[in-house]
C-alpha positions in Angstrom: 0.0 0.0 0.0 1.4 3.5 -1.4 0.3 5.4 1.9 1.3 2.9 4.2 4.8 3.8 2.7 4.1 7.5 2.6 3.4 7.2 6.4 6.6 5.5 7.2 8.2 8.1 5.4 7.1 11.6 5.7 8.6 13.9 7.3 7.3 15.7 10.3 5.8 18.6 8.8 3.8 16.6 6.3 2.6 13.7 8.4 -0.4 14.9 9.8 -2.2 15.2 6.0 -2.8 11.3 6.9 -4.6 11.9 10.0 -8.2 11.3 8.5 -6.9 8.1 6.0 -9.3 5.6 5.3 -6.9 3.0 6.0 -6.4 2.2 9.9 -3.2 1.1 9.6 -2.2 4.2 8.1 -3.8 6.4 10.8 -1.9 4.1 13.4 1.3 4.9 12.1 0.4 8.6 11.7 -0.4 8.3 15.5 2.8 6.6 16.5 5.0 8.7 14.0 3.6 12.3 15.1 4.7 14.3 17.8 2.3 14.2 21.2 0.8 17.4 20.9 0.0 16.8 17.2 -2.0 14.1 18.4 -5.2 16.1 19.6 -7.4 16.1 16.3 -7.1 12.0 16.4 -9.1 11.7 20.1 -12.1 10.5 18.0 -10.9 8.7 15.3 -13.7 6.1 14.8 -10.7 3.0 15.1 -10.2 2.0 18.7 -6.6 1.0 17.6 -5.9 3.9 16.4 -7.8 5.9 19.8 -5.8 3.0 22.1 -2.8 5.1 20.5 -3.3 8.1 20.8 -4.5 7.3 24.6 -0.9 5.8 25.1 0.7 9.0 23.6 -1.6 12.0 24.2 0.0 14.7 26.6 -1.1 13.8 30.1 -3.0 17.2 30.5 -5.5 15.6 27.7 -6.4 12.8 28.8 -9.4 13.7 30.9 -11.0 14.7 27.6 -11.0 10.7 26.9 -12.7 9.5 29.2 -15.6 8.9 28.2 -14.4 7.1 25.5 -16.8 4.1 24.3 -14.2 1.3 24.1 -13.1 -0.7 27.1 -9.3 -1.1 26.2 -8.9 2.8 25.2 -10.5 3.6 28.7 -8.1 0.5 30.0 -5.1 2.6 28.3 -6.4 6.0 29.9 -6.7 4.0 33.6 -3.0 3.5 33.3 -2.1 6.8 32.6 -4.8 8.8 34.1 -3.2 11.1 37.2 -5.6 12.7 39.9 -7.7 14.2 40.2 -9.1 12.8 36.9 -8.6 9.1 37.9 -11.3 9.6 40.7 -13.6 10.3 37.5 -13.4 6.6 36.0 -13.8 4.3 39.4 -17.4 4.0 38.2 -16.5 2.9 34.9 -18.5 0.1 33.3 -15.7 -2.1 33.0 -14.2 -4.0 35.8 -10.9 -4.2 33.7 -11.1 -0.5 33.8 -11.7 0.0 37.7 -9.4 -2.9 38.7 -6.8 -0.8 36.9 -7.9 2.5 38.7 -8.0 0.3 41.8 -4.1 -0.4 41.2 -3.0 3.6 40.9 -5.9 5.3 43.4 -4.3 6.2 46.5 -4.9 3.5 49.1 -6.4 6.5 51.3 -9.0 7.1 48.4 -9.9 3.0 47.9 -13.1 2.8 50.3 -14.7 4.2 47.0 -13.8 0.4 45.5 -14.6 -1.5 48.3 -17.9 -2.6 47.5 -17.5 -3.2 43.9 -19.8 -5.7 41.8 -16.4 -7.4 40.8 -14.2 -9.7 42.7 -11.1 -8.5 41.3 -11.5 -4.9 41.7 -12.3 -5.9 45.7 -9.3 -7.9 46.3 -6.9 -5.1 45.1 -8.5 -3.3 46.9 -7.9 -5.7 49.7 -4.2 -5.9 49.1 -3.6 -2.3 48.8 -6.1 -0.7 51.6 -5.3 -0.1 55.2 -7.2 -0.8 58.3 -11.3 -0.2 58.2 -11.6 -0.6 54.5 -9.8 -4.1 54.6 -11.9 -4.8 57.6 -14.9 -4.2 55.7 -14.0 -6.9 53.3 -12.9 -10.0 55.7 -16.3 -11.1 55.5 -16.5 -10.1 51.4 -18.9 -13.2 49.6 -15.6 -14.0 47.3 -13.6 -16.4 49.0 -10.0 -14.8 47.3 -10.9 -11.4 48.8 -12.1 -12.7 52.1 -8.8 -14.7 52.3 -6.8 -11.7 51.1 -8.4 -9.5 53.8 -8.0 -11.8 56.7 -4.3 -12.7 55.7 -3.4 -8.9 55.8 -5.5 -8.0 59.2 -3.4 -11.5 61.2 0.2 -10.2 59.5 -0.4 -6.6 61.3 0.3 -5.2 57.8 -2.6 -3.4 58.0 -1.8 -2.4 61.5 1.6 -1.2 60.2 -0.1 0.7 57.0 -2.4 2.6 59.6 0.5 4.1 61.4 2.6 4.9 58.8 0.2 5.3 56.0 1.8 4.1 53.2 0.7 0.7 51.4 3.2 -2.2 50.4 3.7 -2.5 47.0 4.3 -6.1 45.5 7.4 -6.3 43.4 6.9 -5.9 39.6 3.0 -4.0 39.8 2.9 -0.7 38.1 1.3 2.1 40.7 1.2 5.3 39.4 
């Protein structure tokens, strides 16, 4: 394809001309190729490939304007890189890939908002990142791996330890933002 080539190769100055390509895989190489900044008029591109992108790449300061974005692994993308205040805006998301995510970066001050969560998984990171009442809440949680979790951390005194200090423990190779 003679545009697929044409993206590879342009220069700076002319690359953004292929913002609006029919061709997906053109507008993803457009996205990767162009500078950050450029990147604003591509927030809506009707590809999620191509929005998953430009989520990855987009200034931080952008971001927010993403959120309500209507596919799950843009949002997923924008969870990862989302800083606060604006990550407070997607623990409701619809997602539980999303607000597992969220429940990875929140602060573990802000995580009662997760505690109750329709999804097991976004309750038991909760559980390993939370200190004292909110991971008292959940020793009694109806999924076994979160009740487990809970009642592991409440016998170690970790959470004893966390409420003093206030800071959470951090397992070795898990991104926090």
């Amino acid at each position: 394809m003679v545009r697929l080539q044409l993206a590879l190769r342009l220069p700076q100055a002319q690359l953004a001309r292929l913002i609006h390509d029919p061709h997906r895989e053109v507008r993803i190489l457009v996205v990767q190729r162009l500078s950050p900044a450029a990147l604003v008029g591509m927030r809506g591109d009707s590809d999620y490939g191509v929005r998953e992108w430009v989520a990855q790449r987009l200034p931080l300061a952008l971001l927010p304007q993403m959120i309500g974005d209507p596919d799950r692994v843009v949002r997923m993308r924008l969870a990862e890189r989302l800083e606060m205040p604006a990550l407070l805006r997607i623990t409701d998301d619809s997602e539980a890939e999303v607000r597992s995510i969220v429940a990875e970066r929140l602060p573990a001050t802000l995580l009662s908002r997760l505690a109750f969560d329709p999804d097991w998984r976004v309750r038991w990171e909760v559980a390993r990142r939370a200190a004292g009442e909110i991971v008292a809440s959940l020793v009694d949680d109806a999924d076994e791996e979160v009740r487990a979790l809970a009642r592991q951390r409440r016998q170690s005194g970790e959470v004893a330890n966390l409420m003093t200090t206030g800071q959470t423990q951090r397992s070795a190779g898990v991104k926090h933002g």
